[in-house]
ROSE-418567 format. One record per residue (C-alpha): residue in three letters; residue number from 1; x, z, y. Coordinates in pm, 1 decimal, padded with zeros to 6 digits. Layout:
BEGIN
[ALA,NUM,[X,Z,Y]];
...
//
This chain:
BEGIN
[UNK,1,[01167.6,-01573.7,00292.7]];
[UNK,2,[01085.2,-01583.5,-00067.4]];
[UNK,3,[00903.7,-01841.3,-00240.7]];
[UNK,4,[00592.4,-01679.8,-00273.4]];
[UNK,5,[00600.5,-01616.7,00124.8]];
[UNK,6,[00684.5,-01990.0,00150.8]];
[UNK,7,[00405.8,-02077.4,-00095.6]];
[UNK,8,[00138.5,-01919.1,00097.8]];
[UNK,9,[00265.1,-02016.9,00398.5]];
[UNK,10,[00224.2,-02373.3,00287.2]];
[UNK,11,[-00129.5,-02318.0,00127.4]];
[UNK,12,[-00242.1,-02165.8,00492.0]];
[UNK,13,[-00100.7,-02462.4,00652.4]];
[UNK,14,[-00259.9,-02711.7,00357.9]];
[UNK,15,[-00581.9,-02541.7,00457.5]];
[UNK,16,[-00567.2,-02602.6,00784.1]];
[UNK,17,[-00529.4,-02975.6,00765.1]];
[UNK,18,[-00781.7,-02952.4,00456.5]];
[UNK,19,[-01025.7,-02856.9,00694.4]];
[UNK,20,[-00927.1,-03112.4,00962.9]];
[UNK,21,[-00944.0,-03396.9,00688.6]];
[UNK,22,[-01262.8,-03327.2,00543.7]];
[UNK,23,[-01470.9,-03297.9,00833.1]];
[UNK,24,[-01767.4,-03480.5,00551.4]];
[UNK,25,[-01782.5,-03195.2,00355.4]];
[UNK,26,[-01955.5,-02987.6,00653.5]];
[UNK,27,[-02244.9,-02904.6,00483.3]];
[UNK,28,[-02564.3,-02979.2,00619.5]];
[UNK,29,[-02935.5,-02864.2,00535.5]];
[UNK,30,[-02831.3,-02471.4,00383.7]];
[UNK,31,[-03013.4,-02193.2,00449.8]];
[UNK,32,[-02983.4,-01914.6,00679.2]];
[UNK,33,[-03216.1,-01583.7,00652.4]];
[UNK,34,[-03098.2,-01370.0,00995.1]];
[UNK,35,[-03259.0,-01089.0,00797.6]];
[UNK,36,[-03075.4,-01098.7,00506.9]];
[UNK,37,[-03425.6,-01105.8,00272.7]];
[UNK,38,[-03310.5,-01381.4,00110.1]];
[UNK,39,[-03327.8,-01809.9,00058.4]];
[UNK,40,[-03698.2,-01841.2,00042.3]];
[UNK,41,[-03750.4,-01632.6,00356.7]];
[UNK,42,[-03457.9,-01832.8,00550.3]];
[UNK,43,[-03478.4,-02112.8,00752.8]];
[UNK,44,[-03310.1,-02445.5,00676.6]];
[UNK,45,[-02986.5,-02540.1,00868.5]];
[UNK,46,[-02963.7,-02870.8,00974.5]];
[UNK,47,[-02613.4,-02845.3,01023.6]];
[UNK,48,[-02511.0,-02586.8,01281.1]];
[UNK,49,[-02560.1,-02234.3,01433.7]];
[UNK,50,[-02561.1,-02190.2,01783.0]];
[UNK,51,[-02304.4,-02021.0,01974.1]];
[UNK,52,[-02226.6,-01894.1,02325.4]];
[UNK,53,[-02003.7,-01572.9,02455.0]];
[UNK,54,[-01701.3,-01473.8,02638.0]];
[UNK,55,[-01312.2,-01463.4,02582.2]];
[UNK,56,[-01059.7,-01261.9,02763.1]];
[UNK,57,[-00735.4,-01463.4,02659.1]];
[UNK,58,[-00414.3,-01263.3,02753.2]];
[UNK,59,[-00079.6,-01513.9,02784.3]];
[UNK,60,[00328.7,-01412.6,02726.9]];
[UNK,61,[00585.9,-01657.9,02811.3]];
[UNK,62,[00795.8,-01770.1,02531.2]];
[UNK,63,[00988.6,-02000.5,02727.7]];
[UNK,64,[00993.7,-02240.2,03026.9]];
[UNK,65,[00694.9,-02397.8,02954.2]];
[UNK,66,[00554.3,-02210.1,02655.5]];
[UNK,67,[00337.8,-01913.3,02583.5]];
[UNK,68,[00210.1,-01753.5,02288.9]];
[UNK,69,[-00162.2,-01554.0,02314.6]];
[UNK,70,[-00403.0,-01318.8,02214.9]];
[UNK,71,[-00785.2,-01396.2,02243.4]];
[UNK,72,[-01080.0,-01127.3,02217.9]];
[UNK,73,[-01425.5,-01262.4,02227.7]];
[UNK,74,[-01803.2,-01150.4,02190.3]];
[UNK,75,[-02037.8,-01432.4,02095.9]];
[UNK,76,[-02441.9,-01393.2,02051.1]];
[UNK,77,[-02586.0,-01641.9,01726.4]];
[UNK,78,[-02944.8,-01720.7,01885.4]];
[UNK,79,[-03013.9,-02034.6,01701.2]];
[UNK,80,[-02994.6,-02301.2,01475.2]];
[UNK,81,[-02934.1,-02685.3,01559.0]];
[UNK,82,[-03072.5,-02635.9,01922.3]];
[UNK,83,[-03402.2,-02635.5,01794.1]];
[UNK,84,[-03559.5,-02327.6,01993.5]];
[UNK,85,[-03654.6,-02129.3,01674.2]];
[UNK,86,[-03476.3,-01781.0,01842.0]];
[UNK,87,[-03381.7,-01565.3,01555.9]];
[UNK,88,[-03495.4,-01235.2,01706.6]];
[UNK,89,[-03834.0,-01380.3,01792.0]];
[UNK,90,[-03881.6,-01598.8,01502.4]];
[UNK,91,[-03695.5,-01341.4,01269.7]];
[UNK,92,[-03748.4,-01005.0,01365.5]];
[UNK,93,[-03440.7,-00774.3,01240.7]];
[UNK,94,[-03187.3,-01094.6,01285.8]];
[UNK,95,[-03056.1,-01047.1,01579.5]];
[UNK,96,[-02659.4,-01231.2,01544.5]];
[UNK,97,[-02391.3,-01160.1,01716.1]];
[UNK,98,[-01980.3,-01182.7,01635.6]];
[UNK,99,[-01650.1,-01094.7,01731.7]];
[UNK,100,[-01377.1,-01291.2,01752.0]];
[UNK,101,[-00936.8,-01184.3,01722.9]];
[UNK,102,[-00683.1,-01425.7,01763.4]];
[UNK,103,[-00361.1,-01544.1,01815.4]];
[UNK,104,[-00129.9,-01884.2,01851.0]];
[UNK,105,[00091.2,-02012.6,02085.1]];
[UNK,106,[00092.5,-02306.7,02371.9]];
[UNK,107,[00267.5,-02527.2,02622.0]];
[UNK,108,[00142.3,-02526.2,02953.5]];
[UNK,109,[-00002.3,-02830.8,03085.7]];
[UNK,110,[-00018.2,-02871.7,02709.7]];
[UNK,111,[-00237.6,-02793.1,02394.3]];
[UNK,112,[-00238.6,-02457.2,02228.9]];
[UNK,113,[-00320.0,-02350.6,01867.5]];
[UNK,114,[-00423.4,-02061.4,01689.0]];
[UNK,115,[-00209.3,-01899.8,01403.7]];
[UNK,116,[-00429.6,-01626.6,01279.1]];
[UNK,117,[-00711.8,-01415.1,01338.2]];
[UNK,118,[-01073.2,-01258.5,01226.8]];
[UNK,119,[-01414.7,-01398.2,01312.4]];
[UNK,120,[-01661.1,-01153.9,01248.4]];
[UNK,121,[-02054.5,-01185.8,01209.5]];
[UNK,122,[-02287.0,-00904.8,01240.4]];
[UNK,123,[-02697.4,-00875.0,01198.5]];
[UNK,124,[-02874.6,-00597.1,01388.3]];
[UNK,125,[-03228.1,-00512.2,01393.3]];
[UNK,126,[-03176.5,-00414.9,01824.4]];
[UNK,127,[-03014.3,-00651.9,02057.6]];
[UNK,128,[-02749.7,-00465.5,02212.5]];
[UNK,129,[-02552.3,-00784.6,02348.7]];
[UNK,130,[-02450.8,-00685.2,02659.2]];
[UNK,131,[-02441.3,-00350.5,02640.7]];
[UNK,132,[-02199.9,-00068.2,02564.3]];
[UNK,133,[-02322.9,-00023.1,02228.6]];
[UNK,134,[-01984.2,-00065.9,01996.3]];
[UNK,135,[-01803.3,-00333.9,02166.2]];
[UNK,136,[-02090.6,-00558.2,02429.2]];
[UNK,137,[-02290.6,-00495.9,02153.5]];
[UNK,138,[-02139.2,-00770.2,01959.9]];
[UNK,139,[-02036.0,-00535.2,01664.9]];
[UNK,140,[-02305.1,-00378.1,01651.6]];
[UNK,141,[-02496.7,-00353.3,01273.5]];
[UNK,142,[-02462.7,-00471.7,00980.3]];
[UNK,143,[-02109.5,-00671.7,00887.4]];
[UNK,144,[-02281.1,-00954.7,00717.5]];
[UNK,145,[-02001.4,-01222.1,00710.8]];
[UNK,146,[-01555.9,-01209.0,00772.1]];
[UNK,147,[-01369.1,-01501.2,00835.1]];
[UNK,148,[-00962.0,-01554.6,00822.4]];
[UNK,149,[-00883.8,-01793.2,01099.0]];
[UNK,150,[-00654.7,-02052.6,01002.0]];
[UNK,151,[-00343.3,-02230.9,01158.3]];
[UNK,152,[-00442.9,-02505.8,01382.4]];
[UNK,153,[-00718.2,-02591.4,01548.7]];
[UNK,154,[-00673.5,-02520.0,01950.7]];
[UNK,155,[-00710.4,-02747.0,02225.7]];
[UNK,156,[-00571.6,-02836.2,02555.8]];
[UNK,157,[-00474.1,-02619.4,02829.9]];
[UNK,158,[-00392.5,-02666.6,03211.2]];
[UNK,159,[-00063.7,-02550.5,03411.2]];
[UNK,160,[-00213.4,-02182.5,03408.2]];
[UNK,161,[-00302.2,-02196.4,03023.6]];
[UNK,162,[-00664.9,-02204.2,03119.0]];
[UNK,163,[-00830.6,-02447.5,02880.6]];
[UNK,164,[-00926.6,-02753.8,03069.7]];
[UNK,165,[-01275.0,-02816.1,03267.8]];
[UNK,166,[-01518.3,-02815.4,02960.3]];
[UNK,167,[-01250.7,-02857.2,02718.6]];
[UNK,168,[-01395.7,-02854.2,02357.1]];
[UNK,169,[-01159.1,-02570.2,02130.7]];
[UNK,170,[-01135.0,-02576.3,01750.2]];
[UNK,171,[-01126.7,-02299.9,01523.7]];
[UNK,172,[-01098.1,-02329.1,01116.8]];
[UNK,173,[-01140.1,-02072.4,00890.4]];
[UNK,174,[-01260.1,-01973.7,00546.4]];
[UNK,175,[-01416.0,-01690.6,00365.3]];
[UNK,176,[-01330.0,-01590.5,00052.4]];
[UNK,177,[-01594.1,-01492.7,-00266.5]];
[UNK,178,[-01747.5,-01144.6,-00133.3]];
[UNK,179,[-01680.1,-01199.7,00229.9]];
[UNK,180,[-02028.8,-01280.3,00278.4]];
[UNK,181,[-02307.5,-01028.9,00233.1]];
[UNK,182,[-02581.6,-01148.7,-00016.2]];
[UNK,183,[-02923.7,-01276.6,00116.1]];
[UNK,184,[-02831.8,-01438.4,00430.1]];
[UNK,185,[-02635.7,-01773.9,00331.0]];
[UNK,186,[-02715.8,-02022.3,00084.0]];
[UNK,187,[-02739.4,-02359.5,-00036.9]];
[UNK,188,[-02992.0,-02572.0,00016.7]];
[UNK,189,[-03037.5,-02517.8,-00400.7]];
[UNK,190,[-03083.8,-02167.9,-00305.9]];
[UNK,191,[-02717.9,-02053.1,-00470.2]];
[UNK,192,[-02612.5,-01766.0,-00271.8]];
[UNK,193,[-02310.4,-01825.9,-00065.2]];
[UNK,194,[-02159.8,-01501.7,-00131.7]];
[UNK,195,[-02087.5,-01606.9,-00448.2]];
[UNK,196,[-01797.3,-01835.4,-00335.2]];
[UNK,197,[-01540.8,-01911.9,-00094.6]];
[UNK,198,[-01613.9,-02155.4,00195.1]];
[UNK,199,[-01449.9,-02279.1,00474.6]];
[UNK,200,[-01610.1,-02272.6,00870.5]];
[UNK,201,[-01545.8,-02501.6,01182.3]];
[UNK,202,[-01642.3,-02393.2,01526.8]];
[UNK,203,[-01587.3,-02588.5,01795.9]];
[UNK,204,[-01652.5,-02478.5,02156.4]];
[UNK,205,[-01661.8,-02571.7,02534.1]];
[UNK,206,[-01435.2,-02360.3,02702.1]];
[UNK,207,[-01461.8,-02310.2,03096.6]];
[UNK,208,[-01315.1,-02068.2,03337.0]];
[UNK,209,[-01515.9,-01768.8,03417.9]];
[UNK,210,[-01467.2,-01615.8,03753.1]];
[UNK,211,[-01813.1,-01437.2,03757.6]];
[UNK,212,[-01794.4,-01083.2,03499.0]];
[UNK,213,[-01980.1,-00811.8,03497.0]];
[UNK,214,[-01863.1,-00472.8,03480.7]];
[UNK,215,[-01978.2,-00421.2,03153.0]];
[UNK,216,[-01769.4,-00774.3,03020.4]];
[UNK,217,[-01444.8,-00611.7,03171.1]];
[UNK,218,[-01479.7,-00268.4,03006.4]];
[UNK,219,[-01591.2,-00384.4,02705.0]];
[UNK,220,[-01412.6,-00694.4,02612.2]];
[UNK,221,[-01065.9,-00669.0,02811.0]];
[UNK,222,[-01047.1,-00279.1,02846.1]];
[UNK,223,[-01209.3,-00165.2,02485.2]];
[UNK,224,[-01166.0,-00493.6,02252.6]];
[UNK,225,[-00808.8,-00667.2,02361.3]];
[UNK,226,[-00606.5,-00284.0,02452.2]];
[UNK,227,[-00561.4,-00438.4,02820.1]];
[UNK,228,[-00477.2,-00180.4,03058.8]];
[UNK,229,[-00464.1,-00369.3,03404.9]];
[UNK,230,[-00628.9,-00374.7,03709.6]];
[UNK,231,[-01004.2,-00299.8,03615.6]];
[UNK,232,[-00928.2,-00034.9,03339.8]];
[UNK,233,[-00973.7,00274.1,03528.8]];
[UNK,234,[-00816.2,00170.4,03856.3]];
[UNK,235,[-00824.6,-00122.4,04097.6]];
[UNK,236,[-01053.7,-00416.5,04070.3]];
[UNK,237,[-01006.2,-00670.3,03774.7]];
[UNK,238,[-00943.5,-01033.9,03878.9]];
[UNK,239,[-00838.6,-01295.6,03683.1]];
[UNK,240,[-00483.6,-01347.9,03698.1]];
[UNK,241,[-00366.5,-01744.2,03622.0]];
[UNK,242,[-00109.8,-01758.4,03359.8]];
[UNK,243,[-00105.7,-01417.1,03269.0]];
[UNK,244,[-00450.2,-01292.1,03145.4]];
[UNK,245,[-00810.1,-01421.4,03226.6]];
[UNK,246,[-01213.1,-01467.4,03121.3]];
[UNK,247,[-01367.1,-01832.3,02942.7]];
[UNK,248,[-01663.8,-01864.2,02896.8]];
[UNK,249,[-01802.4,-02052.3,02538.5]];
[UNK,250,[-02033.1,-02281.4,02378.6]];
[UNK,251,[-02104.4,-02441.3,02106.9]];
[UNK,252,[-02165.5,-02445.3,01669.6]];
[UNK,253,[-02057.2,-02333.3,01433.2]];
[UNK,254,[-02053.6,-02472.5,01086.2]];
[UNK,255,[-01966.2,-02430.5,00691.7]];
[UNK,256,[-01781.1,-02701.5,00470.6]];
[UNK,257,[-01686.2,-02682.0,00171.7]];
[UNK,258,[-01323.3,-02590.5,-00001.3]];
[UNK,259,[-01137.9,-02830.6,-00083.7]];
[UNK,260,[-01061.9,-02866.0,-00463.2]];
[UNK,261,[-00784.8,-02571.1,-00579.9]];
[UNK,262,[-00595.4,-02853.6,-00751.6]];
[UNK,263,[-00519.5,-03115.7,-00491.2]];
[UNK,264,[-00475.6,-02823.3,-00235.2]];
[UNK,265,[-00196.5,-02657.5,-00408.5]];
[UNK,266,[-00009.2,-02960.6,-00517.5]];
[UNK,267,[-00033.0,-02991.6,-00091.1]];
[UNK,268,[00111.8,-02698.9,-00060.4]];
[UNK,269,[00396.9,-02760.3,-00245.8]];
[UNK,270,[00493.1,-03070.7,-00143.4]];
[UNK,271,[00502.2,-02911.0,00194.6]];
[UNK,272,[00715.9,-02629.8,00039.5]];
[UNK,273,[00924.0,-02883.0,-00087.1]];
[UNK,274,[00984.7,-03092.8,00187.3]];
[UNK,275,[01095.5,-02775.7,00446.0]];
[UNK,276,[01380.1,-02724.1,00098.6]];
[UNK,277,[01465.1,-03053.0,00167.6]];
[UNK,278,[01508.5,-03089.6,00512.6]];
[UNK,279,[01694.2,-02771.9,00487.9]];
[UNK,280,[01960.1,-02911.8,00270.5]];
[UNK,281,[02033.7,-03180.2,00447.5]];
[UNK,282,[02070.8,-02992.0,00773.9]];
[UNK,283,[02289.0,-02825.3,00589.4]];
[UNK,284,[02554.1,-03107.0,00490.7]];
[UNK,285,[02486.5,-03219.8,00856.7]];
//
């Protein structure tokens, strides 16, 4: 690996614990306008959006008692801060919804984390959730926000790799100048978030879904993850402990800021440094 592979390496790993560290800089009363028309027709943001949807989490063993995995997940945005003001009703044209791709790896019985991935917000003037529209109607509209999923994050998993009764999952990730479409995020100042790069924490309650519609199976594990089991054209899907299965999630979602370039990259390479290090003295071990 060369040292600008190592170096960005380090910086996604800096990041990471960045966003772990400086849980304070979640920022609280911005603005969010579900129709995209801009700050003074938004409504403010106490401090979260509401989430809720469905992941079908497929699991390879990497070991005795290790895994790595892939997650695919629909998620409708109804709300802000609990507070009951639905965005299609309250906001006609801002219907919300997202997608979700991931990876990371695990130890059953264990904790997992996540290594990469995409979240993925869209706006749409219809709610399709639900329906066959693109995929459950989750990607359905206008692209209005892309998010890189960074290491870490995760939670804690039982002896199938099912995360635990109402266990709360973690997901950091940051958006980079342009990843957000103009007129729907800002500041409570009124500066346009697309205008910079920000960072996003979502945390969830996970729980095992046995219920599914048809719809769920088709178009989350058939269309969105590839899977080709029981369910996808023959047989009758079923959830299959330790090898693939459906969670169901809730919970918020919310922006922080970046941490400052500076202190970040001198993280990053004192990371860097210390892997050269411990590599040299393996070495004369």
């Amino acid at each position: 690996m060369n040292f600008l592979k190592k170096l960005s390496c380090a910086t996604a790993v800096a990041l990471s614990f960045a966003g772990a560290a400086h849980a304070d800089a979640v920022l609280n009363n911005w603005v969010f306008n579900p129709a995209g028309t801009g700050f003074a027709n938004g409504q403010i943001v106490n401090e979260y959006l509401d989430v809720n949807g469905n992941a079908f989490i497929q699991l390879t063993g990497t070991g005795a008692n290790t895994f790595s995995f892939k997650e695919h997940a629909v998620f409708n945005i109804g709300q802000a801060d609990s507070n009951g003001q639905f965005f299609p009703v309250n906001y006609p044209g801002g219907n919300i919804t997202a997608t979700f791709e991931a990876m990371g790896t695990g130890t059953f019985s264990g904790a997992f984390k996540f290594t990469g991935g995409t979240i993925n917000i869209y706006q749409d003037s219809t709610n399709n959730y639900g329906s066959t529209t693109g995929i459950y109607g989750a990607n359905d509209g206008k692209l209005i926000a892309s998010f890189d999923v960074l290491m870490g994050g995760g939670g804690n998993v039982d002896a199938s790799g099912n995360p635990i009764s109402n266990g709360q999952v973690t997901v950091f990730a940051k958006a980079d100048k342009g990843d957000l479409a103009s007129g729907y995020f800002f500041r409570g100042n009124g500066a346009d978030l697309s205008n910079e790069s920000i960072l996003s924490f979502a945390f969830t309650n996970a729980n095992g879904l046995s219920n599914f519609s048809p719809n769920l199976v088709s178009e989350v594990a058939c269309q969105f993850s590839g899977f080709s089991g029981p369910g996808c054209g023959t047989g009758t899907y079923a959830n299959a402990p330790g090898q693939y299965f459906f969670v169901s999630n809730n919970g918020q979602f919310k922006l922080a800021e970046v941490p400052e370039p500076g202190s970040l990259a001198l993280f990053g390479i004192a990371m860097l440094g210390a892997g050269v290090t411990l590599r040299k003295r393996n070495t004369k071990a």
